[in-house]
N, C-alpha and C positions, 0 to 999 in steps of 0.2 A: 394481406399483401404477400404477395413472393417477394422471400426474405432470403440475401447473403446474409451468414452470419461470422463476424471476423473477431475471433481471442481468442487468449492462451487461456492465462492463468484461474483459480477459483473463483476470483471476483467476477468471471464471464458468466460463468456457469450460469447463474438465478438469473440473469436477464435472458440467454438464452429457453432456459424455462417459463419465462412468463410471456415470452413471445410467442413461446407453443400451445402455451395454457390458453391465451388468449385467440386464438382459433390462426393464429398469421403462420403459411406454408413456408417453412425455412427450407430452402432448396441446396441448401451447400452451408456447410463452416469449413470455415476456413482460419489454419490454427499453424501453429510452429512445429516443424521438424521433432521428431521423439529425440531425446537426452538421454544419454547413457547417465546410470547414475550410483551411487555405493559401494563399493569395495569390487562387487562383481560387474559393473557398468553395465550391467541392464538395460535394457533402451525401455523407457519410462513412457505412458501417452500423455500428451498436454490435457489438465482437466476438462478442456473442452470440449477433446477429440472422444474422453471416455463417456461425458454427458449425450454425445452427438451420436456414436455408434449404440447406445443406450437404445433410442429413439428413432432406428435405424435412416439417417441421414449421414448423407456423404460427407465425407470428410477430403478435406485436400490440403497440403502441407507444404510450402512452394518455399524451398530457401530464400529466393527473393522476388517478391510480390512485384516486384516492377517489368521481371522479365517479359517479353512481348505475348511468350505462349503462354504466360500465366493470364496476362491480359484478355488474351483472347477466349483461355481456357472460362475464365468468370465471363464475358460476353454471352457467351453459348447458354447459358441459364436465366438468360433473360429477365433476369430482379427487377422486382419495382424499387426494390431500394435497398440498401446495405449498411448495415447494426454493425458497430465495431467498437469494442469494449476491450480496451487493454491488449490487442493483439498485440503489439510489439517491430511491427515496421510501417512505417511510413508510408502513404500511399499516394500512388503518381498520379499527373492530373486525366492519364487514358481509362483509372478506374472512378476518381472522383464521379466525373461526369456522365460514368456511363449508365445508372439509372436514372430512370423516372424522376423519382423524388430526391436523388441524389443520394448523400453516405452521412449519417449519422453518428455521432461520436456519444458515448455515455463517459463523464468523465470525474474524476473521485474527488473535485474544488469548486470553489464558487468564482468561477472563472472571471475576469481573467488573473488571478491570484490562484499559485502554485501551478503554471502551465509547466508542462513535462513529465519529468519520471518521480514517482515515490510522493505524490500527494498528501498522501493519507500520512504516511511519518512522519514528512516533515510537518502539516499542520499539528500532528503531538510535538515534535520535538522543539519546533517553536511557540509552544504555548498557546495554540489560538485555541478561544472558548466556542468558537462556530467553526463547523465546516461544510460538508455536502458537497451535492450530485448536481452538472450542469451537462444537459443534453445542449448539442451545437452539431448544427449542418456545415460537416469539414472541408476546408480549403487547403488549401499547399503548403501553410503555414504549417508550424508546432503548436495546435489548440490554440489558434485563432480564428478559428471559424465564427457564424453570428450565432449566438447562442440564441435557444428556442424555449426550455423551461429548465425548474432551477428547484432545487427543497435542501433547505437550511437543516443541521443538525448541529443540535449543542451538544456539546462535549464533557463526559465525566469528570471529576476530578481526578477520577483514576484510570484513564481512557488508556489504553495501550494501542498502538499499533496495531495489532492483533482485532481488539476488540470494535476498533473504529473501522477495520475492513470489513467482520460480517455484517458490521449496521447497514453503512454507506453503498455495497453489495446490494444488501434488500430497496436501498432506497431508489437505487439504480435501476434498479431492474423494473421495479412499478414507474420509475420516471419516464423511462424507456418508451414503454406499455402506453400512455400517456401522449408520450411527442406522437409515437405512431397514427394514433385515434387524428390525435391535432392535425397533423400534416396530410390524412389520407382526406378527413371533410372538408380542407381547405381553412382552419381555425388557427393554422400556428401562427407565431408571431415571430418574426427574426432582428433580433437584437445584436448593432453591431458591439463588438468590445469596445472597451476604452485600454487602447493599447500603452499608453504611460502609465495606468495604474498596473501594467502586467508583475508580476513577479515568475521569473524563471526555477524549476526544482531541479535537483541531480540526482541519479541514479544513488540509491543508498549501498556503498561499500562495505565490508567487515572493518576495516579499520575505524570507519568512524565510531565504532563505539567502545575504545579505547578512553578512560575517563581521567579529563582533568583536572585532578583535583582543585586548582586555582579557582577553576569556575566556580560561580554560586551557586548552593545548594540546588534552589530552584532550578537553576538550569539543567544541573544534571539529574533529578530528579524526572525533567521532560525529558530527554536524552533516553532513561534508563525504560522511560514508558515507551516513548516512541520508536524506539529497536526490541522491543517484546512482541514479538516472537523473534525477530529474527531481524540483524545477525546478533545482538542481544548487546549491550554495555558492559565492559569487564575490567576488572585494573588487576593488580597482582597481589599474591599473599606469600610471603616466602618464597619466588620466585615461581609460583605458580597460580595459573589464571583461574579471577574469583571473578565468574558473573553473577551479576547484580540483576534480580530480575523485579525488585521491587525495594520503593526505600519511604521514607517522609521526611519533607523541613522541618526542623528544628529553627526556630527565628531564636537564635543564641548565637553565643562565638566563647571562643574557646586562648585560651594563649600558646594554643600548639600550633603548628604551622599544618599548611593546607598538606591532604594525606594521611594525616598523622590521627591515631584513635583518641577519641576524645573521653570515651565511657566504654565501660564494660561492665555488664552486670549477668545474671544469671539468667538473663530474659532480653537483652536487649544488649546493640551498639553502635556507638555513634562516630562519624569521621569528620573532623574538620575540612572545612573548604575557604574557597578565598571568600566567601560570605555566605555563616551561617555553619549549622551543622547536619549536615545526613544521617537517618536513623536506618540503617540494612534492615529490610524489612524479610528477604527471601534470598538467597544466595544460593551456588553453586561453585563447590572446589574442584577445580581438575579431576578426572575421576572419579566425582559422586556423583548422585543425585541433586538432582532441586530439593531446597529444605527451606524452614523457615530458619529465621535469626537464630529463635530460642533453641531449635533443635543442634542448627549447626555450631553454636557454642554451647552445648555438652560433650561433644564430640572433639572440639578445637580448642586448645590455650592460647584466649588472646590477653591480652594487657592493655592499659593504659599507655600511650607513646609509641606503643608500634605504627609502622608507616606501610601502608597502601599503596600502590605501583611499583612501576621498573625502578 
């Protein structure tokens, strides 16, 4: 099929590669505006733009997809249909409509659960032991279209953020590959949502991974995975910030208050929380490295009672 292909970010990338692989003529991506970025603002390319000029296909970059000459500018390339994988704006009902086969959304939940931004985090930071990729033929809605295929993925216990995007990525991009087959022999099947079962997601901010320690271990524990890589979980250590990039439950308690260290040994430490205790498994102080526990207390004098945050 002649393919638009519409994303930014890495999780695009693989689907736009197996679109290729799979013999389908992408005739245009279409991707966000380049970002100044680092101390020297560099204008940066979206990873899709550098996949796409790779494989020499046009690229086009429109601040906002709804404007009319954008419109018309995608018209003029005649798609039979249009792949859109995390691009990052919203599309009007003059592009919905305007292929063949319609616009395709590949989307990183098992819809209609976690519709919106940050999927993949939040299913870590909320504990779910399933997650996955749901193709749906997009409407005007926010990821309410009728969903067409769907692959479950279970979740490590040590599943980070990070690591649940290059899985769900790969699973994407073969799911993709899939609906295509489906929908061009006439075999898809279009499933509408059950829209009261939906749950809404939000854009993940740096603050949220500010840690409280009231919370139960568990919880922050999810937290501490589900912001790994980025923007990462952190609380304070002598008034300077300790991210947290890996920890474990302790099913204990302690009679110190949440914050507050509960052990200190030459290998190992542990924080009271409002249930339960956290073991810092990998840490980072202002100014270092990433380290493990043991390494970073040979380094650090910590104590029993010392307290954790602002």
């Amino acid at each position: 099929m002649r393919v638009i292909f519409m994303g930014t970010p890495d999780f695009s990338v693989g689907t736009l590669q197996a679109l290729i692989d799979a013999g389908h003529e992408v005739v245009l991506a279409v991707t966000q505006p380049d970002k100044p970025k680092g101390r020297g603002k560099s204008m940066q390319f979206p990873p899709v733009k550098e996949a796409a000029l790779e494989h020499g296909i046009e690229v086009y970059q429109p601040r906002r997809v709804r404007e009319p000459e954008c419109v018309e500018y995608l018209r003029s390339f005649d798609a039979d249909i249009i792949v859109v994988v995390a691009f990052g704006q919203i599309l009007p009902k003059e592009i919905l409509e305007m292929p063949k086969y319609g616009c395709v959304n590949v989307h990183a939940s098992l819809l209609p659960k976690y519709r919106g931004a940050a999927p993949i985090q939040w299913a870590v930071i909320n504990g779910e032991k399933v997650s996955g990729v749901t193709t749906m033929r997009m409407d005007e809605g926010l990821d309410t279209g009728d969903m067409i295929l769907k692959e479950e993925v279970v979740l490590d216990e040590k599943e980070t953020g990070g690591s649940l995007f290059d899985r769900l990525s790969g699973v994407g991009a073969r799911l993709c590959v899939r609906t295509l087959e489906a929908i061009e022999d006439g075999t898809a099947i279009y499933t509408k949502q059950d829209h009261a079962a939906a749950t809404k997601t939000t854009l993940i901010k740096k603050q949220f991974g500010i840690i409280d320690w009231n919370k139960p271990a568990a919880e922050i524990e999810c937290l501490i995975r589900g912001l790994n890589p980025w923007p990462s979980a952190y609380t304070y250590l002598n008034g300077k910030t300790l991210k947290i990039w890996a920890a474990a439950v302790k099913d204990e308690t302690s009679d110190k208050e949440p914050g507050e260290l509960t052990e200190v040994t030459k290998h190992s430490v542990g924080v009271q929380t409002g249930d339960g205790i956290l073991m810092l498994e990998e840490v980072q102080l202002e100014g270092k490295k990433r380290m493990s526990a043991d390494a970073f207390l040979r380094g650090n004098a910590l104590s029993e009672g010392m307290k954790l945050g602002e």
